[in-house]
Structures are given as structure tokens and as C-alpha cells.
C-alpha positions as CSV (number, residue, x, y, z in Angstrom):
1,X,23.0,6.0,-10.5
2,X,25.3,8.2,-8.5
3,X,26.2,10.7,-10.9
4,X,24.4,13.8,-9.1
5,X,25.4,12.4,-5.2
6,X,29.2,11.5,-5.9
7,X,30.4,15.3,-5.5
8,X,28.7,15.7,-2.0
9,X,29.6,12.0,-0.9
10,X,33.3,12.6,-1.8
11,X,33.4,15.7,0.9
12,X,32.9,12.9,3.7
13,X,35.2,10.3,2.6
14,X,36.5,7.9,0.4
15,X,33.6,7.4,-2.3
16,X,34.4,3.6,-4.6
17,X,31.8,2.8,-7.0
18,X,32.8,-1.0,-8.9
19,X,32.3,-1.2,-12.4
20,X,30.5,-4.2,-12.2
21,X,31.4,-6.8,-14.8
22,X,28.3,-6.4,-18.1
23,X,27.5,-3.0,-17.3
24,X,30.4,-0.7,-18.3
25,X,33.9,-1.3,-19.2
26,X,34.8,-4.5,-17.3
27,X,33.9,-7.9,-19.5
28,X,30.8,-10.1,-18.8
29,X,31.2,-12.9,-16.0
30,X,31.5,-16.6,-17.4
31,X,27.7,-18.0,-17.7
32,X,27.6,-19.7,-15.0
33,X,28.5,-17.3,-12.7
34,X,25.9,-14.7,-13.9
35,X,24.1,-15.1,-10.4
36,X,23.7,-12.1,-7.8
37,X,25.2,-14.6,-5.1
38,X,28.4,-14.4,-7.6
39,X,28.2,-10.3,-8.1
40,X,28.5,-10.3,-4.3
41,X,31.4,-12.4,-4.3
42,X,33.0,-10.4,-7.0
43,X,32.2,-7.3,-4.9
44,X,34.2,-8.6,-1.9
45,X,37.4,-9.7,-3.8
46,X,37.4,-6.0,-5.8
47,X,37.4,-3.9,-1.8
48,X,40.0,-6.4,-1.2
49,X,42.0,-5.6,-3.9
50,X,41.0,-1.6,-3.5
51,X,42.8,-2.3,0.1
52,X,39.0,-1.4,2.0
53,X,38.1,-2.3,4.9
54,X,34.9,-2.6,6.7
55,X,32.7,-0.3,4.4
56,X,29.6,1.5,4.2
57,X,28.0,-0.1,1.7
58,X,25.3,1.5,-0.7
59,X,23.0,-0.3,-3.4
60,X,20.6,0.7,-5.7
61,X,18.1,-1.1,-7.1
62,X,19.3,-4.7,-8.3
63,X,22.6,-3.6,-6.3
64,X,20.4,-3.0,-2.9
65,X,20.1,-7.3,-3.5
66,X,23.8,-7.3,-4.0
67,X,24.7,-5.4,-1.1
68,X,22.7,-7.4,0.9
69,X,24.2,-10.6,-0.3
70,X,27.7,-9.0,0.2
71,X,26.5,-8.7,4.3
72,X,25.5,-12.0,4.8
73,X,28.6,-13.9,2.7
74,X,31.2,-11.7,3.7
75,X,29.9,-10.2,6.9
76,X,34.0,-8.7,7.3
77,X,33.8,-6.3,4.6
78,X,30.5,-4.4,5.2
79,X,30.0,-2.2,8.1
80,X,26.8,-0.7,7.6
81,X,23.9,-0.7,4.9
82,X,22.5,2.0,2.9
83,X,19.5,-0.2,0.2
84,X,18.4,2.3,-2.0
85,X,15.0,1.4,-4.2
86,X,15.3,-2.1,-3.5
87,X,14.1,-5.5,-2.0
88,X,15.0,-8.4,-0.2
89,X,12.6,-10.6,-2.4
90,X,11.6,-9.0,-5.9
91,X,9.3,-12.2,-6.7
92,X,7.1,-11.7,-4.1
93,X,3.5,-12.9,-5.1
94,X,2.9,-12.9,-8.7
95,X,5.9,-10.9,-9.6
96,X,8.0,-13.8,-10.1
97,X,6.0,-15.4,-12.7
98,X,5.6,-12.0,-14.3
99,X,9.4,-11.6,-14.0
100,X,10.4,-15.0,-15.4
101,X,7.7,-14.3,-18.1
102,X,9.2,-10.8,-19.2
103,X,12.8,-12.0,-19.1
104,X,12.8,-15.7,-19.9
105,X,10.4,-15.7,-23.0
106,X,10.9,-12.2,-24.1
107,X,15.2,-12.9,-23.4
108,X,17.4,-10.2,-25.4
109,X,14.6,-8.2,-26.6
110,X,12.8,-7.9,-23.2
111,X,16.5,-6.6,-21.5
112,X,16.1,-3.8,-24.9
113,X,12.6,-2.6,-23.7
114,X,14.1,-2.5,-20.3
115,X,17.2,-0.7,-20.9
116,X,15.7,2.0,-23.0
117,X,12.9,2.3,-20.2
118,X,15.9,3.3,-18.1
119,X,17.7,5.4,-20.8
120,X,14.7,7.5,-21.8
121,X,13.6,8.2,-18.1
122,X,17.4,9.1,-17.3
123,X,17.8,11.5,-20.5
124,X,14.6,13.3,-19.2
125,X,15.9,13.7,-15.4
126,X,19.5,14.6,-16.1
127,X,21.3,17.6,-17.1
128,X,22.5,17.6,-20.9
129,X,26.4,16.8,-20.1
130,X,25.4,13.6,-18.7
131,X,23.1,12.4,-21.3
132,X,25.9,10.9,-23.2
133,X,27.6,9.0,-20.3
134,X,24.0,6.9,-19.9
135,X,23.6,6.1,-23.7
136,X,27.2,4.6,-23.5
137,X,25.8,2.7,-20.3
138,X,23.2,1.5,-22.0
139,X,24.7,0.6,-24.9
140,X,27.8,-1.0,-22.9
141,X,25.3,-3.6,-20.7
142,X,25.7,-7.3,-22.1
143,X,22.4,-8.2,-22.2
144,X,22.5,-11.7,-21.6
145,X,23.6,-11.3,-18.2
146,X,21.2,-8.7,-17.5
147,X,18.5,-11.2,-18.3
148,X,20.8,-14.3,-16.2
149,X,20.8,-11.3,-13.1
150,X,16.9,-10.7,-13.8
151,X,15.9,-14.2,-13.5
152,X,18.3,-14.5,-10.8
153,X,16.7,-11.9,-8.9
154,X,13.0,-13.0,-9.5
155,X,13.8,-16.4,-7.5
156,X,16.0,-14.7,-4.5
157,X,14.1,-14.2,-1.3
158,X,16.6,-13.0,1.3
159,X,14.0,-12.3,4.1
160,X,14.6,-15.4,5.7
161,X,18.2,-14.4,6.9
162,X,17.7,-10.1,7.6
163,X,17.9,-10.8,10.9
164,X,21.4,-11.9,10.8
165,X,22.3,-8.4,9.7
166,X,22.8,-6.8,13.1
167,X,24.3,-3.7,11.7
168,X,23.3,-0.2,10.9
169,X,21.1,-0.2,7.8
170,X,19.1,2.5,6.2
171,X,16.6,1.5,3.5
172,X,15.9,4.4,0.9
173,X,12.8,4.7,-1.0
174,X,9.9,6.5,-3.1
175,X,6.4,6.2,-2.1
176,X,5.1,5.7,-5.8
177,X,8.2,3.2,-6.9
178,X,6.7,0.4,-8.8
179,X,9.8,-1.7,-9.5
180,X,10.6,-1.3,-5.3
181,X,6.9,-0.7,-3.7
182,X,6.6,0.5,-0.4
183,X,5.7,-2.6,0.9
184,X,8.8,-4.2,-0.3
185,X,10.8,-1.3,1.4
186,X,8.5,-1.7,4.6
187,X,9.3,-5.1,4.7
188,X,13.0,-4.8,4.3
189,X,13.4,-1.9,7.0
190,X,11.4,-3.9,9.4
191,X,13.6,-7.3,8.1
192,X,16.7,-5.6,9.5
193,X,17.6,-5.8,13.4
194,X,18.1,-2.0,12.6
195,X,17.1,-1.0,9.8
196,X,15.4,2.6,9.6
197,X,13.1,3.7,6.8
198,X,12.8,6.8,4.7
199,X,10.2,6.7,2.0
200,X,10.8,10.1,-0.4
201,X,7.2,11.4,-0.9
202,X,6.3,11.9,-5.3
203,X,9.7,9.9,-6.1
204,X,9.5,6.6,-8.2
205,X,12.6,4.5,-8.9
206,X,14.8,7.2,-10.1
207,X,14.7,9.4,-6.9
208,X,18.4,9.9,-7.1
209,X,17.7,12.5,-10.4
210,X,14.4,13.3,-9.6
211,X,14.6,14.1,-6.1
212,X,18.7,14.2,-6.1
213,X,19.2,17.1,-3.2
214,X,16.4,14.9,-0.6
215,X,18.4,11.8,-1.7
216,X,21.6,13.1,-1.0
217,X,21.1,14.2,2.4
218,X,19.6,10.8,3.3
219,X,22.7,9.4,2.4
220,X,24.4,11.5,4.4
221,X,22.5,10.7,7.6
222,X,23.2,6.9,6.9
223,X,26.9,7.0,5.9
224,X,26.4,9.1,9.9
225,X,25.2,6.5,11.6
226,X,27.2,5.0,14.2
227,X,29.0,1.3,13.7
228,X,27.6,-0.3,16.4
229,X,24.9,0.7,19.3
230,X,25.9,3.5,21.6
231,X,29.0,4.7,19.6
């Protein structure tokens, strides 16, 4: 997801991205720890090990949930918030009945039409020398924890506890994002003691390839903000 913002990111800093366990290289979690409450716990034992401390923190997507989770279990490692496409409760309404519907009854081959959503949209928004490096992704991801992380997610509602968060965040989003509607991101942004909103006008959920320059320079503003107020 950070393949066209990792170049300009490196210039101001130490840039880690985790190879989260089912999605590339590293080996599926056990079962039962297939939850996004676990992925954040795995998150805050890997900067640990990488010797990091307080971090800026960026997720995208299902890892804007992670990130989150990481901020309010282990409050020492995070030191500001960058939540890119993403929501603090992705079942709101009828989603999560919708969500527990495509995932639960639909199970591997639901996480298929899913993937190769992603992989077609991807191929289409990325230059040719990366094209392979997404089919391996997608071809990589265990599926049966992508559907244990899907189901996981439809049932989280972390609004209840944004306002613990006193910390710079910036909440990153397209204006015609299905998966992350504006009205999720509004709610998040507004969620947050300081959270700030930037909504990317024409982007859907892959605004980091369609509208990578915009995207990049709001990252750059947020990994600028200041650690606390008047810093």
C-alpha cells in the first residue's frame, strides 16, 4: 500500500513497514489469535524488537483499525496517528450483517473475490514493474485469516474509547471511498481529541496509487505535526 510513498517518506526518517503475519512472507498466526486486538499486540512486540521508540504510526485501511488498537493497548509505542482509508467501527448500521454475510457464508471463496478486487484495481493504478510484487501479495495472503480479521473487524467499534487518544492524529481519506465513507472518516477525525481531517476530492480506497503525489504530501504534514500541544 506504500509502494509509491516509501521513497519520499524515507527522505524524513526512519520508514518500517511489518510484514504482518498471512499477508507476505511471515507465517499465519495460530487461530485463535487471528483477531485485530492480537495484530496490534504483535505490532508492539516487532518495534520492540526493531529497537523503536515512540513512533509515528500509519495504517491503511484494516491497518488504520490496527493502529488504532496499537494507541490504546500500548499507548508507549505510538506517538502520533496517521489512519489512512479507515474506521473506528466498520459494522456500522447494516454493514455488519452484510460483512458477516460476505465473509462468514461466502468463507474462502468470498476472501478470493475480495483479493482479486484488490489485485485488478492495483494492476490498473500501478506502473508495470510493480504489477508483479501485488500478484505475489495476493497470492501470499492466507485466506483463512483474512476472513478471521474480516469478521473481526465487522464486530469492532472503537468509538467508545477515541477520546483516550490525546495525541496528534491525522485521518486520511477519499470523498467517494465506499469501503471507508466519508462519514466513517468524519466520525473518526471528530472521535479523536485531535484529530484533523483531509478528505482527497475523486479518490476511492486506493488513493495512495490513484492520487499518490496528494497522498504523499499529506503524509508529510502529519509525520510534521508536533508531539504534543505547543511544541
Amino acid at each position: 500500500m506504500w509502494a509509491l510513498q516509501s521513497g519520499a517518506l524515507q527522505k524524513r526518517g526512519q520508514v518500517l513497514a511489518p510484514d504482518l503475519p498471512g499477508f507476505g512472507r511471515q507465517p499465519p498466526l495460530p487461530r485463535e489469535h487471528r483477531s485485530p486486538a492480537a495484530y496490534a499486540d504483535w505490532v508492539a512486540t516487532w518495534l520492540t524488537d526493531q529497537g523503536v521508540g515512540p513512533a509515528a504510526v500509519m495504517g491503511y485501511s484494516m491497518g488504520g483499525s490496527i493502529a488504532l488498537l496499537l494507541a490504546l493497548r500500548h499507548p508507549q509505542r505510538v506517538r502520533s496517528l496517521i489512519l489512512c482509508c479507515s474506521s473506528a467501527c466498520w459494522g456500522r448500521g447494516g454493514r455488519r450483517w452484510v460483512g458477516r454475510v460476505f465473509a462468514g457464508l461466502g468463507g474462502r471463496a468470498a476472501m478470493e473475490l475480495f483479493q482479486g478486487t484488490v489485485a485488478w484495481s492495483c494492476t490498473r493504478l500501478l506502473p508495470g514493474s510493480r504489477r508483479d510484487e501485488v500478484a505475489d501479495m495476493v497470492r501470499r495472503a492466507h485466506r483463512p485469516t483474512m476472513q478471521s480479521l474480516y469478521l473481526g473487524l465487522t464486530a469492532l467499534d472503537l468509538t467508545p474509547f477515541l477520546g483516550q487518544l490525546d495525541l496528534p492524529a491525522r485521518v486520511i481519506g477519499g470523498n467517494h471511498d465506499w469501503l471507508a465513507p466519508p462519514s466513517h472518516l468524519r466520525a473518526l477525525a471528530r472521535g479523536l481529541p485531535r484529530g484533523r481531517l483531509h478528505l482527497v476530492a475523486g479518490a476511492g480506497h486506493l488513493l495512495c496509487l490513484s492520487h499518490s503525489t496528494r497522498f504523499t504530501q499529506l503524509l508529510s504534514r502529519g509525520l510534521a505535526e508536533p508531539a504534543s500541544p505547543g511544541s
